[in-house]
C-alpha positions as a Python dict, from the first residue, in 0.01 Angstrom:
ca = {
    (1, 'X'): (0, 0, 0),
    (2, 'X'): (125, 348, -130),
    (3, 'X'): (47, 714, -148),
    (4, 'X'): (179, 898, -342),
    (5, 'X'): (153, 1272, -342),
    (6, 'X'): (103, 1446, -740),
    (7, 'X'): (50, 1823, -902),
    (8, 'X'): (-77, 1829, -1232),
    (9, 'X'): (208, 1788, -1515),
    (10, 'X'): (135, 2064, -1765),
    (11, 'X'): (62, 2321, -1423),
    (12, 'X'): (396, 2464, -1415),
    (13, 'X'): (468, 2166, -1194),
    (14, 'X'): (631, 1866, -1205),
    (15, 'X'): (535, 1529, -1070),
    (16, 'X'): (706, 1293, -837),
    (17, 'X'): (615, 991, -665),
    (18, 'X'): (647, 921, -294),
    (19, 'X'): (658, 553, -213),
    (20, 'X'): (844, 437, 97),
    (21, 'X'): (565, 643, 312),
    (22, 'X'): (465, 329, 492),
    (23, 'X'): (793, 171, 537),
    (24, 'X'): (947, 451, 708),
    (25, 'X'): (619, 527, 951),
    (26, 'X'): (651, 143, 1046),
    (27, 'X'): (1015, 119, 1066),
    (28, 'X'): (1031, 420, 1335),
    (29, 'X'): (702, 279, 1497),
    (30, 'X'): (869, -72, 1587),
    (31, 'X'): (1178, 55, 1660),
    (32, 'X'): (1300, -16, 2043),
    (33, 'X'): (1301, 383, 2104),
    (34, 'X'): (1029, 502, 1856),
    (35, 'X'): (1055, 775, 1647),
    (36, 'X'): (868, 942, 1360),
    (37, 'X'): (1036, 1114, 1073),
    (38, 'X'): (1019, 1490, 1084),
    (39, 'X'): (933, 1528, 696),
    (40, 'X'): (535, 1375, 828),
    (41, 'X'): (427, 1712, 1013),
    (42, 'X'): (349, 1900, 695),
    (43, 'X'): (49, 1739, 557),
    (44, 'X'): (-185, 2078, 522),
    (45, 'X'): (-291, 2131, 881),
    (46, 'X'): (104, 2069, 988),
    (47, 'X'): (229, 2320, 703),
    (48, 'X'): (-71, 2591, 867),
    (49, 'X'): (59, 2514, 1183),
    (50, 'X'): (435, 2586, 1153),
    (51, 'X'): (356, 2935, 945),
    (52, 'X'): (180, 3021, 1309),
    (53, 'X'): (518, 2901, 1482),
    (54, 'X'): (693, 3125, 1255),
    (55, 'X'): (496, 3406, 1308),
    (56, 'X'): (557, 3368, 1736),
    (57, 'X'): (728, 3612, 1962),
    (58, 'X'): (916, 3326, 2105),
    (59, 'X'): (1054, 3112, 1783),
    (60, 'X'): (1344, 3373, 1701),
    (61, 'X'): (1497, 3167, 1358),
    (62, 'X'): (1217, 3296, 1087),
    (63, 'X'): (1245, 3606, 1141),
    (64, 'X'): (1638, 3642, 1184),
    (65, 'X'): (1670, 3442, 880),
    (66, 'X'): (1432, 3686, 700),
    (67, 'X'): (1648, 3985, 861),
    (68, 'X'): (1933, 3864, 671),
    (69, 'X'): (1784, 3829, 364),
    (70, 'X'): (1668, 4161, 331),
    (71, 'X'): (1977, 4342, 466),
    (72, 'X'): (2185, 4167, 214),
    (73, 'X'): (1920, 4062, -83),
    (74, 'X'): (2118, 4321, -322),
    (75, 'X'): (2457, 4140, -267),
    (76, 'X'): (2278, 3799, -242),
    (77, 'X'): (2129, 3862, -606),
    (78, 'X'): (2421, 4006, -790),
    (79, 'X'): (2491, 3855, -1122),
    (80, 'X'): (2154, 3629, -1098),
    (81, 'X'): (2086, 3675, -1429),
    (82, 'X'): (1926, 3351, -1606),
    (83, 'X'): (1975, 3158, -1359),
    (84, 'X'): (1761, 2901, -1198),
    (85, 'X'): (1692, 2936, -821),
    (86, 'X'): (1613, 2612, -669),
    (87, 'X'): (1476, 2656, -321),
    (88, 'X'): (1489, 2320, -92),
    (89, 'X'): (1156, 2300, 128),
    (90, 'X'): (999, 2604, -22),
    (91, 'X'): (718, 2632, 220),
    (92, 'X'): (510, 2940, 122),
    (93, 'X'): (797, 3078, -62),
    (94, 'X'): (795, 3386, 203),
    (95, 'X'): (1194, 3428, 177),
    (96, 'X'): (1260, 3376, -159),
    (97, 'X'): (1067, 3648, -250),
    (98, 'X'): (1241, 3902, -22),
    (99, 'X'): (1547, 3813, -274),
    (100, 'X'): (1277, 3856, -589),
    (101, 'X'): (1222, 4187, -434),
    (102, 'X'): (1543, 4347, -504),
    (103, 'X'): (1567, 4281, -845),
    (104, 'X'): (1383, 4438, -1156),
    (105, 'X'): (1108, 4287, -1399),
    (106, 'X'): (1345, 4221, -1664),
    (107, 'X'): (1603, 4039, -1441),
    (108, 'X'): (1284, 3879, -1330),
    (109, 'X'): (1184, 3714, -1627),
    (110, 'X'): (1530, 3542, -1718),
    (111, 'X'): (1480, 3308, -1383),
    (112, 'X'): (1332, 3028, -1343),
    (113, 'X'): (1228, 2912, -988),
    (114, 'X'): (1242, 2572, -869),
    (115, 'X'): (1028, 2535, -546),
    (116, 'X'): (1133, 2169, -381),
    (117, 'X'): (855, 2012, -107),
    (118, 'X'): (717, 1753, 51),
    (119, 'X'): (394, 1910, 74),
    (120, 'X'): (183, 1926, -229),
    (121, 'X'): (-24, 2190, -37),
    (122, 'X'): (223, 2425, 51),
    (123, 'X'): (354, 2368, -313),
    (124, 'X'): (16, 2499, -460),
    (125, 'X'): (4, 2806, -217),
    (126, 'X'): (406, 2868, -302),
    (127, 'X'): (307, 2878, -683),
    (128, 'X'): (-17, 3099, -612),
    (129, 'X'): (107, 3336, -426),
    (130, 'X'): (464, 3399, -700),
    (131, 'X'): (295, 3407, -959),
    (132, 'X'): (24, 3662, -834),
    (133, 'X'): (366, 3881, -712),
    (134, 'X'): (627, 3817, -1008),
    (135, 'X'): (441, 3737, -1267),
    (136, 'X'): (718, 3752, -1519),
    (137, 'X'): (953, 3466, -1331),
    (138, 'X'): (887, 3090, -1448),
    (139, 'X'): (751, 2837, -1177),
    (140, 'X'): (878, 2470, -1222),
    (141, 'X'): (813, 2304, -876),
    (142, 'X'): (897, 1936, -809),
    (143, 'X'): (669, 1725, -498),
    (144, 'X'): (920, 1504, -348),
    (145, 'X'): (1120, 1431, -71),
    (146, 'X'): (1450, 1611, -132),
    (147, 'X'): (1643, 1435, 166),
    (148, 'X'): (1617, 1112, -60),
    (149, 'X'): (1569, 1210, -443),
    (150, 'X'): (1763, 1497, -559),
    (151, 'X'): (1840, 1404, -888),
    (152, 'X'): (1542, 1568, -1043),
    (153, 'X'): (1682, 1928, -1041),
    (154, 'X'): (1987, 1827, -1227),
    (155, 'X'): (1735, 1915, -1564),
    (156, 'X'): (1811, 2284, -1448),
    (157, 'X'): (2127, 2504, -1596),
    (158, 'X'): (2319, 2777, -1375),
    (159, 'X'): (2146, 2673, -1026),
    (160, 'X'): (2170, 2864, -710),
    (161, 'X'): (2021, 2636, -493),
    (162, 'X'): (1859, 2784, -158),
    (163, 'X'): (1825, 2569, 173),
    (164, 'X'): (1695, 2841, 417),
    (165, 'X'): (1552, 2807, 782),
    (166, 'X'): (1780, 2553, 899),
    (167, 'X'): (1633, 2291, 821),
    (168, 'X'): (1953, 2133, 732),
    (169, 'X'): (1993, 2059, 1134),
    (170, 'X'): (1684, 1865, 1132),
    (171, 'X'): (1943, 1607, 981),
    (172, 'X'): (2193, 1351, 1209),
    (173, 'X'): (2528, 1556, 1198),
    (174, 'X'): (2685, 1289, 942),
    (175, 'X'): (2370, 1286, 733),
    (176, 'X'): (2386, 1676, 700),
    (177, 'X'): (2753, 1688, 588),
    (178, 'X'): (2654, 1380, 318),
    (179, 'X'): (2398, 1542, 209),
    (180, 'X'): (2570, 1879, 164),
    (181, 'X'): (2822, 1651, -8),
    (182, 'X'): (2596, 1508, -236),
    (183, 'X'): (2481, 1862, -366),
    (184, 'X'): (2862, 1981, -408),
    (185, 'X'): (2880, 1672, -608),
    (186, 'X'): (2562, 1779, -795),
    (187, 'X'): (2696, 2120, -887),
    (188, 'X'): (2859, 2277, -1120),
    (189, 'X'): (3164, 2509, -1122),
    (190, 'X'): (2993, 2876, -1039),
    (191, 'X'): (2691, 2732, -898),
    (192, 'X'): (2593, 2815, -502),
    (193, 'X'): (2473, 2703, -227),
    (194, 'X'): (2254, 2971, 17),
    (195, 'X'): (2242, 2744, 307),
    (196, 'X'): (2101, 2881, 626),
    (197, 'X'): (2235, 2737, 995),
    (198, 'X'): (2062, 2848, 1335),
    (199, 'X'): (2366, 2859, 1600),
    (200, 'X'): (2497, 2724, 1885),
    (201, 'X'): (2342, 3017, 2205),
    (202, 'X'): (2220, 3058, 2571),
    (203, 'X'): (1961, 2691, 2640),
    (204, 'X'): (1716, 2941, 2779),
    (205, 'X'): (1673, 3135, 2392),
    (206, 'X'): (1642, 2762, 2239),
    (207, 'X'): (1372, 2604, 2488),
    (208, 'X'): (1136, 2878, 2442),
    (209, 'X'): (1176, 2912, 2107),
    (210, 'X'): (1022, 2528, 2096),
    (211, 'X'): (787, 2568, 2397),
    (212, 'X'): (522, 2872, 2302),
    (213, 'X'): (279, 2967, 2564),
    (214, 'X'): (53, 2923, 2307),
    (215, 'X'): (130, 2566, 2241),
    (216, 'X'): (142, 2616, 1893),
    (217, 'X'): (436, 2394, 1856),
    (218, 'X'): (227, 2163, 2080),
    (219, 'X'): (-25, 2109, 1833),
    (220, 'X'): (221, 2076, 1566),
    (221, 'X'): (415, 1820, 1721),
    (222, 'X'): (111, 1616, 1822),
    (223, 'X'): (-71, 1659, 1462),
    (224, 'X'): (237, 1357, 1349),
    (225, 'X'): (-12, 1125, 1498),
    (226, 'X'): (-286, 1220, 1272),
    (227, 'X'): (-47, 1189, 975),
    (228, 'X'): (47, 860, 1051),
    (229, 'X'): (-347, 768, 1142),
    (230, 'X'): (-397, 868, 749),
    (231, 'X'): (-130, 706, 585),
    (232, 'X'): (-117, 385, 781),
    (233, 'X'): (-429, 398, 932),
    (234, 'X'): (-354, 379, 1307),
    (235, 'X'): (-591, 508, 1588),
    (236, 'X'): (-363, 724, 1776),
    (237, 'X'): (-496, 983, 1991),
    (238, 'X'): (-309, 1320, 2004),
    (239, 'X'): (-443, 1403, 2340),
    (240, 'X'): (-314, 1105, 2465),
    (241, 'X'): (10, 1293, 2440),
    (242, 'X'): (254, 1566, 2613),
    (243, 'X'): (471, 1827, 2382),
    (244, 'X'): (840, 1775, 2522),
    (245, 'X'): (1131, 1987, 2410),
    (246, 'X'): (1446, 2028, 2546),
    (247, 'X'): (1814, 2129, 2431),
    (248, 'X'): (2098, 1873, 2460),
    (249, 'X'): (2443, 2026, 2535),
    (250, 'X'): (2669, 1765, 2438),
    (251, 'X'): (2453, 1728, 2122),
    (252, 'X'): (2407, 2088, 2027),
    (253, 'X'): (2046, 2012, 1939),
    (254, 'X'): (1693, 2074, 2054),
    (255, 'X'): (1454, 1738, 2058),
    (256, 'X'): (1150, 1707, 1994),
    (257, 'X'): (929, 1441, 2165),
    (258, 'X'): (579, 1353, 2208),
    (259, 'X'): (496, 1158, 2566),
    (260, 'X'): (254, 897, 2657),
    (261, 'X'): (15, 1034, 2905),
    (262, 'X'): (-127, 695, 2966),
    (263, 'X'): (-57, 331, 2884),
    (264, 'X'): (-254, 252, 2517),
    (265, 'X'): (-296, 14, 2256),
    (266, 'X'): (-297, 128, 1889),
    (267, 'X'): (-366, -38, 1597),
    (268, 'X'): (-299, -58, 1263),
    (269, 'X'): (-388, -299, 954),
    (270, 'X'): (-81, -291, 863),
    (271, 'X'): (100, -421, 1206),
    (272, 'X'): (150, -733, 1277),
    (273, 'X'): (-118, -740, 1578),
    (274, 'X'): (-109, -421, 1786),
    (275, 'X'): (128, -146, 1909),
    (276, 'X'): (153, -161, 2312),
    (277, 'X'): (261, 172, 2416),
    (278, 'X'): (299, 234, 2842),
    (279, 'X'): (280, 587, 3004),
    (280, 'X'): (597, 807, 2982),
    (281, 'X'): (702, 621, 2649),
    (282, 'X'): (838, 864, 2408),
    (283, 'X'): (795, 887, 2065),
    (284, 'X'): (1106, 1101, 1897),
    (285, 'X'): (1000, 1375, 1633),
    (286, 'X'): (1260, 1590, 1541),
    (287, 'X'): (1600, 1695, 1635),
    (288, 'X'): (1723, 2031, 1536),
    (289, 'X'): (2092, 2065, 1545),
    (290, 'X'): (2291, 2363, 1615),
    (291, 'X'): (2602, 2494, 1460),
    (292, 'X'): (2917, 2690, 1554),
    (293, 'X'): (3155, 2809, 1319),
    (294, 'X'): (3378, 2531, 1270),
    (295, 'X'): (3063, 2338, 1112),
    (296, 'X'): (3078, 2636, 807),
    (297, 'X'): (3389, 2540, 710),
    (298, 'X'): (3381, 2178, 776),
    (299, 'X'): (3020, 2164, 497),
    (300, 'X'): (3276, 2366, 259),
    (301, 'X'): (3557, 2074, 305),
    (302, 'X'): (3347, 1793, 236),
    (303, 'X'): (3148, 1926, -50),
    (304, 'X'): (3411, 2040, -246),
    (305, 'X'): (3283, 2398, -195),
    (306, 'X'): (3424, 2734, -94),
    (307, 'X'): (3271, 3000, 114),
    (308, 'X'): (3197, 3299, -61),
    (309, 'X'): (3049, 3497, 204),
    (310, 'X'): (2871, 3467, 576),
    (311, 'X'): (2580, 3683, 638),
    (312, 'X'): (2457, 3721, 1026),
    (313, 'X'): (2244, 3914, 1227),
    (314, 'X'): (2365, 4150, 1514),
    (315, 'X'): (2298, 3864, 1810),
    (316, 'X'): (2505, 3640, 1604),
    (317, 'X'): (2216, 3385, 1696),
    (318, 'X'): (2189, 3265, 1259),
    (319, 'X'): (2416, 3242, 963),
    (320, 'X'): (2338, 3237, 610),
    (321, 'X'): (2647, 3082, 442),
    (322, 'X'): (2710, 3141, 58),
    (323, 'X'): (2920, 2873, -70),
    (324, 'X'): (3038, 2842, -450),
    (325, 'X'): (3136, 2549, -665),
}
């Protein structure tokens, strides 16, 4: 059993299959300390969700990133001419259009952009809303899961490929320096990588920045059980469940867990009879990683990349890094 997530071919999208949906939800579910893949929170309601986070006093990382962006979108576009700007987990496209900003119509209309996402619905929305803005730049969006398929955006010529947020620190350390690795391997000589990296700073910034008072990020994290109810058609209940995030010195990251409030047993059609889980049990969501300055250049020496420039805000708390082929 499959799902696969489509757009329209002919839409000014491109369509890719997703097929190991089932296997992966499973896989984490029987594991001996569960754990969910973080890709799974943005089915429609999860994508809504996190544009709230990003929009909270507390969760500091949109907005800095943003800052950056449009203090140094002029420099950032330079020389942009025809080329193709390939944004990894577009979202609602809200910072690639701060760099579309600086530039004029008639640079505009020699680009083509290259939204990447999971999420079919935040793929629609990312189209809607550039083409209603900059109507003279081509959309050519692909729906897959960039972590695993990255191939299909080696069709594109003169790519600047653009991995804001930080979502590269969702990723194990070693996975984010592969996969960094793999897209230096993917590039060509003059192409860049924007990547964006949320940094290493005081515990007490990072755990509220994951614990809102308005338990947005609550309802977020908890909405992975009603993706996995749809896809594999378990009965968890969410509010079954406590939020739990916390930052782990030695492993520079904030995790992300969701806590049995009560012994339960869930079921599936697809398990091999049921899922026993006991009160306190964790289920792991997402780690996000944080990075100092020796990670910058260490990404540059395993990619084969150099860094062209390092953009930061005035806290020091983010760093957009422009590397070059």
């Amino acid at each position: 059993m499959h799902r696969e997530w489509t757009i329209p071919v002919g839409d000014g999208l491109r369509e890719m299959a997703m097929k190991t949906e089932e296997e992966e939800i499973l896989a984490g579910l029987m594991a001996a300390k569960k754990h969910l893949p973080s890709k799974f929170f943005y089915d429609e309601t999860g994508s809504k969700l996190f544009e709230q986070i990003t929009r909270l006093e507390e969760y500091y990382p949109t907005r800095t990133d943003k800052s950056i962006l449009e203090q140094n979108a002029g420099e950032l576009m330079q020389g942009i001419e025809g080329a193709s700007l390939v944004e990894l987990g577009s979202g609602d496209c809200s910072k690639i259009s701060i760099l579309l900003q600086a530039l004029p119509r008639e640079t505009l209309k020699t680009l083509t952009y290259v939204p990447v996402d999971v999420s079919m619905s935040a793929m629609e929305e990312s189209r809607c809303n550039l083409q209603e803005r900059f109507g003279a730049i081509q959309v050519s969006g692909i729906v897959t899961d960039f972590m695993q398929q990255i191939h299909p955006v080696s069709q594109y010529e003169n790519r600047v490929f653009c991995f804001f947020g930080s979502t590269i620190g969702n990723l194990e350390r070693r996975d984010a320096v592969r996969f960094v690795g793999k897209l230096g391997h993917l590039m060509e000589t003059g192409e860049r990588l924007l990547l964006g990296l949320d940094m290493v700073k005081d515990k007490a910034v990072l755990e509220k920045a994951y614990n809102d008072e308005k338990d947005v990020t609550a309802r977020f994290n908890k909405n992975i059980l009603s993706v996995a109810n749809k896809i594999i058609g378990t009965d968890f209940e969410p509010d079954y469940f406590r939020h739990h995030a916390f930052f782990d010195e030695e492993q520079q990251r904030i995790e992300m867990h969701l806590v049995a409030t009560r012994d339960m047993t869930v079921r599936s059609p697809l398990f091999e009879g049921n899922l026993e889980i006991r009160k306190g049990e964790t289920i792991h969501t997402e780690n996000s990683h944080k990075f100092t300055s020796d990670h910058i250049g260490k990404f540059a020496s395993f990619s084969g990349l150099s860094v062209r420039a390092a953009y930061t805000d005035s806290n020091r708390w983010f760093t957009l890094v422009d590397y070059i082929k």
